[in-house]
VMD Tcl script that draws the C-alpha trace (Angstrom):
set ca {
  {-18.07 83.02 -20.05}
  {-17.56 84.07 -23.47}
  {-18.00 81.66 -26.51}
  {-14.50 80.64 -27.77}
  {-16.06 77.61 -30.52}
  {-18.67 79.44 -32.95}
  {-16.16 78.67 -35.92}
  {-16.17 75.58 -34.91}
  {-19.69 75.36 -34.85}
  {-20.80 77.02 -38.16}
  {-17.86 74.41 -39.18}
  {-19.77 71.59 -37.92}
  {-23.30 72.71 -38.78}
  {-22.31 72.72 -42.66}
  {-20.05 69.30 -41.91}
  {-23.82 67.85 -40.55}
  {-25.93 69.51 -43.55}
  {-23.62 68.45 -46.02}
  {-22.78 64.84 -45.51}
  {-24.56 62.92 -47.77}
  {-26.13 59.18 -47.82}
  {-23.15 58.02 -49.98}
  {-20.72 59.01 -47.50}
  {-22.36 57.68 -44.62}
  {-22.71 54.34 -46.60}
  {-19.08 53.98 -47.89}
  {-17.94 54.74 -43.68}
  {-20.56 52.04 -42.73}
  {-18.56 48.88 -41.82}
  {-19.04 45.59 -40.37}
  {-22.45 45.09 -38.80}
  {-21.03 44.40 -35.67}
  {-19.07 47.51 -35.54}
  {-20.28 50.20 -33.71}
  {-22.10 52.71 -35.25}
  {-21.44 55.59 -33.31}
  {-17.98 55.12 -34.82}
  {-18.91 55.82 -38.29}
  {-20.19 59.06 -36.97}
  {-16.95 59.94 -35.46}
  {-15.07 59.10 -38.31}
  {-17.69 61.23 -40.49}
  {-18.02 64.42 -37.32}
  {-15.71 63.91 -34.77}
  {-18.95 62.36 -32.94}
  {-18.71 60.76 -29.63}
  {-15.63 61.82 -27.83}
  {-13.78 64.87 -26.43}
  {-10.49 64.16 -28.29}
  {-12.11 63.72 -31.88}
  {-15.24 66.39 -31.33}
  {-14.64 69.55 -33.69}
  {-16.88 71.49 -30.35}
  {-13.99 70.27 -27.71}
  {-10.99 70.86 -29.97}
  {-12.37 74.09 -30.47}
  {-12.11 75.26 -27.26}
  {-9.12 73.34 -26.06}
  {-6.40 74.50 -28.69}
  {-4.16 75.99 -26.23}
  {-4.34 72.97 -23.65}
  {-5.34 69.73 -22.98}
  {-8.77 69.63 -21.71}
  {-11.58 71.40 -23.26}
  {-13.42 74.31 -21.38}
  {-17.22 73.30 -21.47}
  {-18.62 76.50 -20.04}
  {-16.29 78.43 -23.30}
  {-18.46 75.94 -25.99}
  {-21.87 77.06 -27.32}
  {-23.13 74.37 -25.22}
  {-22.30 76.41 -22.16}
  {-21.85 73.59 -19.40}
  {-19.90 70.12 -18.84}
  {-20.76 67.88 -21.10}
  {-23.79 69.93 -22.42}
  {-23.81 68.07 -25.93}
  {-25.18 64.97 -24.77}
  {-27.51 67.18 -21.44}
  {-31.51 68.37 -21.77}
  {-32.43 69.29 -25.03}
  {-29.13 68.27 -26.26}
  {-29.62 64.44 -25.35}
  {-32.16 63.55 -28.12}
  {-30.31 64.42 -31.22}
  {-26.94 63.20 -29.58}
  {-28.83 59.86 -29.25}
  {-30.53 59.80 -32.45}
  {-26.66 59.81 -33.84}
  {-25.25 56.92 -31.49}
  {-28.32 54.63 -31.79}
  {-28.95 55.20 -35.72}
  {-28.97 51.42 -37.36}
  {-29.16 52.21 -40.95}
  {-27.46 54.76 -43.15}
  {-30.72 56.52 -43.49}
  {-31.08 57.11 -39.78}
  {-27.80 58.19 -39.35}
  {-28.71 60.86 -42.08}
  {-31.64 61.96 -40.74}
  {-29.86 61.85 -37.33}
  {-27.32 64.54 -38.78}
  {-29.76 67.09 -40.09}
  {-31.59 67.34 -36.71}
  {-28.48 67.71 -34.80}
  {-27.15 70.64 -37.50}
  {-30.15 72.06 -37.26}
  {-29.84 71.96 -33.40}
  {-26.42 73.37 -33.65}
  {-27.57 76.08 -35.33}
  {-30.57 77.24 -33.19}
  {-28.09 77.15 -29.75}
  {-26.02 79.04 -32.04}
  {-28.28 81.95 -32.97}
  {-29.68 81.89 -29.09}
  {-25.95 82.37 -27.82}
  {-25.10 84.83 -29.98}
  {-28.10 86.93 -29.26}
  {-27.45 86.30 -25.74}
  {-23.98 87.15 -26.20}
  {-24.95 90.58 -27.84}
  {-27.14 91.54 -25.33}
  {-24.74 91.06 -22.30}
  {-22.40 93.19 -24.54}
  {-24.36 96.03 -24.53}
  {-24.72 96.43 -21.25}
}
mol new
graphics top color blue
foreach p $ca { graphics top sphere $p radius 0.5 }
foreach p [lrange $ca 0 end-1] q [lrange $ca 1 end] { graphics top cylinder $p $q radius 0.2 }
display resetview
């Protein structure tokens, strides 16, 4: 299946790179509050109907096509290799962790990026 969310992703790969410890810090709330939800405020983190991945490849209906994201297969953000830096997000417990947390996951992104679109170019030439 082709790729319909690479905008998306370059989107969210500079959103990730970009985000700095002063932002995270000024969306940091209550102690008790989830953090995970700072993240989504910040991303989109954390759920299909605020992730910039899903709404990327659901803009002509309601539920998002996983096998049409860069992450290829249901729910592939938070599967394999994908797990770790997901987790690093929804378990970071200080503003610094969270920001580390972000620059692994962009630079995640962007390595299943440049895989799919070599992969992608390849099957095209066939």
């Amino acid at each position: 299946m082709r790729v319909k969310n690479y905008k998306e992703a370059e989107a969210l790969v500079k959103k990730y790179m970009s985000i700095t410890l002063k932002d995270i810090e000024d969306a940091w709330s209550d102690p008790d509050y989830r953090r995970w939800r700072t993240a989504q405020q910040l991303t989109g983190f954390g759920a299909m109907g605020s992730c910039t991945l899903c709404k990327g490849v659901s803009k002509y209906r309601e539920d998002p096509r996983c096998n049409e994201c860069v992450y290829g297969v249901q729910t592939g953000c938070i599967k394999d290799e994908n797990r770790v830096t997901w987790y690093y997000i929804f378990y970071a417990n200080t503003p610094k962790e969270m920001l580390r947390a972000f620059r692994e996951r962009g630079k995640h992104i962007a390595k299943i990026l440049n895989k799919r679109r070599r992969t992608q170019i390849n099957i095209e030439e066939m």
